[in-house]
C-alpha positions in Angstrom: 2.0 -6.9 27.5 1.5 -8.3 23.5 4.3 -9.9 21.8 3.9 -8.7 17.8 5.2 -11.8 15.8 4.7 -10.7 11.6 5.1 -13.3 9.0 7.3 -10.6 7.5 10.5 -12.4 9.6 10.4 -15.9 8.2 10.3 -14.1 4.5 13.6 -12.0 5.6 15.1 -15.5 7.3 14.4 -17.1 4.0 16.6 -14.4 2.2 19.1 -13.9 4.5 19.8 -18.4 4.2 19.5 -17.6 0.3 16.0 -19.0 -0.2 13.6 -16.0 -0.9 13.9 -14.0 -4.4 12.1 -12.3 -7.1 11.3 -14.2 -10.0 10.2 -12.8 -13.5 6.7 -14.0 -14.6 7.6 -16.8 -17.4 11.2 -17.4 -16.3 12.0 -20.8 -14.6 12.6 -20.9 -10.3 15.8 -21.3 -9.7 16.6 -24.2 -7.8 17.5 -22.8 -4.5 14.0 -20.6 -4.7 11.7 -23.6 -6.0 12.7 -25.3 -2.4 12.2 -21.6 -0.4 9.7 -18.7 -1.5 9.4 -17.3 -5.0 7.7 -13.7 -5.6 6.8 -13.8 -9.0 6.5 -10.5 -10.6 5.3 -9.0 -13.8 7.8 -6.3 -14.8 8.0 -6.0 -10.9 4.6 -6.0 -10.5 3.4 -8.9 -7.7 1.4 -11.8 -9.2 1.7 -14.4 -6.7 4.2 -16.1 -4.3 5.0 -20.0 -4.5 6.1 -22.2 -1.7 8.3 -25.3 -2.0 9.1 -27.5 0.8 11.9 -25.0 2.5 9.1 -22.3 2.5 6.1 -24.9 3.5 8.5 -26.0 6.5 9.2 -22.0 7.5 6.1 -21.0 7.9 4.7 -24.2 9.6 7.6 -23.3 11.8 6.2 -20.0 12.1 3.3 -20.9 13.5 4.5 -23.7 16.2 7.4 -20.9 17.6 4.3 -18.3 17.9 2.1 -21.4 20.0 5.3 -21.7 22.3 5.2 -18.7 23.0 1.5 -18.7 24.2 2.0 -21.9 25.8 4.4 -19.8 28.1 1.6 -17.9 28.9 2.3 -14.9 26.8 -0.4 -12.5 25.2 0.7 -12.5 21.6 -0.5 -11.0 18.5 0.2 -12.5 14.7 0.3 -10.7 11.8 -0.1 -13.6 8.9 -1.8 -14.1 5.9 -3.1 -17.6 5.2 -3.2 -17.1 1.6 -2.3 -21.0 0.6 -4.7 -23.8 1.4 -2.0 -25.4 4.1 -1.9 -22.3 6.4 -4.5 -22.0 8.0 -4.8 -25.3 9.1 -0.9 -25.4 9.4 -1.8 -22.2 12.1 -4.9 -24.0 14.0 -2.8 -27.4 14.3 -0.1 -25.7 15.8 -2.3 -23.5 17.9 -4.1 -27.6 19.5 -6.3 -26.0 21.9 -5.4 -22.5 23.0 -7.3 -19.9 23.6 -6.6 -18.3 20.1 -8.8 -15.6 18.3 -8.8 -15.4 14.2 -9.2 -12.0 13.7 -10.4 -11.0 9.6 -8.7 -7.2 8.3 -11.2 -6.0 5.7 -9.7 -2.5 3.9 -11.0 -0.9 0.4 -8.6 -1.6 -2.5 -7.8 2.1 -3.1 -6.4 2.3 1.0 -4.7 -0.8 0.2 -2.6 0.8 -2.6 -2.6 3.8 -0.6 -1.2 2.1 2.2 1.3 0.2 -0.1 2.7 3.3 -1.6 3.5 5.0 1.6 5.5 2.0 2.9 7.5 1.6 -0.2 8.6 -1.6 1.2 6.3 -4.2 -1.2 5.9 -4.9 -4.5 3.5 -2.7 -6.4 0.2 -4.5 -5.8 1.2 -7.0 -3.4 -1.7 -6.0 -1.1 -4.3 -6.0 -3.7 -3.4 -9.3 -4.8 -4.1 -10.5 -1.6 -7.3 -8.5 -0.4 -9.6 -11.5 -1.5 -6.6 -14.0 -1.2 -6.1 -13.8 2.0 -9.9 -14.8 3.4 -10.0 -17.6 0.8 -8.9 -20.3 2.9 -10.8 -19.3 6.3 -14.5 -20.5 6.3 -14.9 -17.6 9.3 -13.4 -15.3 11.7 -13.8 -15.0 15.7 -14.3 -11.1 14.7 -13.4 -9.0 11.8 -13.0 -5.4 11.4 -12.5 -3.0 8.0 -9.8 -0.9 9.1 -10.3 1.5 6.0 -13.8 2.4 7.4 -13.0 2.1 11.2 -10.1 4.2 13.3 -7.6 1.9 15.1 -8.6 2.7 18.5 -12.4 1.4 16.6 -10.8 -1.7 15.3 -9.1 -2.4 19.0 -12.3 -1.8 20.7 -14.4 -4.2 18.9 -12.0 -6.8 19.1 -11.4 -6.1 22.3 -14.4 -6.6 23.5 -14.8 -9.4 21.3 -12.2 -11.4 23.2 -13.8 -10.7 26.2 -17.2 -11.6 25.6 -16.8 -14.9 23.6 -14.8 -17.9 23.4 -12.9 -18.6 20.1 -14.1 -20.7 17.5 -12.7 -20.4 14.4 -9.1 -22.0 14.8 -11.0 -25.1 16.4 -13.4 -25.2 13.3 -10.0 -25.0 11.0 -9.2 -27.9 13.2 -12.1 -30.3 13.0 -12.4 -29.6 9.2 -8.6 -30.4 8.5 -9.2 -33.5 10.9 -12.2 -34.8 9.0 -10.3 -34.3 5.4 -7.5 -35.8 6.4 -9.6 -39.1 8.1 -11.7 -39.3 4.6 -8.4 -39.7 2.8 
């Protein structure tokens, strides 16, 4: 059995304690939001999301409650985007030595917005933004699949049989490179 863990709930936890929110492109943060998460949008359109410390704390949260619950020996799976330069390593520190995979999602813009529109859930372009974003801070992946060009049941197999043909490499590589910044400093 998989647990499904989606960074998803720590943006609704933020808005539910009153620190998550829609900002207008060119209009200050409020406060409260400037400590929590800000979507900035242009005429609701996404541009970008910023963190402040609140936010930064949630989502290294995030990642710690989803190693517990591997450390209890559960088979999980983690939807996140490490879109910010403190994630990933935030996710492999938290992760110490498990036996994690980083799996890369590769899809075409147009299925993107595609995808976007029949959910109706996100900010127009949200997904978009982050097609690139999203792989910026991950030097490489255990496995990646394009699930625009590959069927589910494609994209399961190969990581499938990724898992069980190879060890994981990538979070410990996140690891040693945010070790040896951090001991040049």
């Amino acid at each position: 059995m998989f647990l499904h863990f989606e960074m998803d709930f720590v943006f609704a936890a933020m808005e539910n304690a009153g620190r998550n929110g829609a900002v207008p492109l060119g209009e200050p943060i409020p406060p409260v939001l400037s400590r929590g998460t800000a979507f900035i949008h242009d005429h609701g359109k996404f541009v970008r999301i910023e963190y402040g410390d609140d936010g930064q704390r949630a989502f290294r949260g995030f990642f710690a409650m989803v190693a517990a619950f591997a450390s209890e020996g559960n088979d999980v799976i983690v939807d996140a985007f490490l879109t910010e330069p403190w994630m990933a390593p935030a996710a492999a520190a938290s992760l110490g030595d498990s036996r994690a995979f980083l799996v890369g999602l590769r899809c075409s813009a147009d299925e993107l917005e595609r995808r976007e529109r029949e959910r109706g859930d996100r900010f127009p372009g949200i997904a978009n933004a982050f097609a690139e974003t999203v792989h910026r801070y991950v030097a490489f992946y255990d496995v990646e699949v394009d699930t625009a060009s590959s069927s589910i049941e494609q994209c399961v197999d190969t990581i499938r049989e990724h898992i069980s043909s190879s060890e994981p490499q990538a979070f410990g590589a996140l690891r040693a490179a945010a070790d040896g910044a951090s001991s040049s400093r």
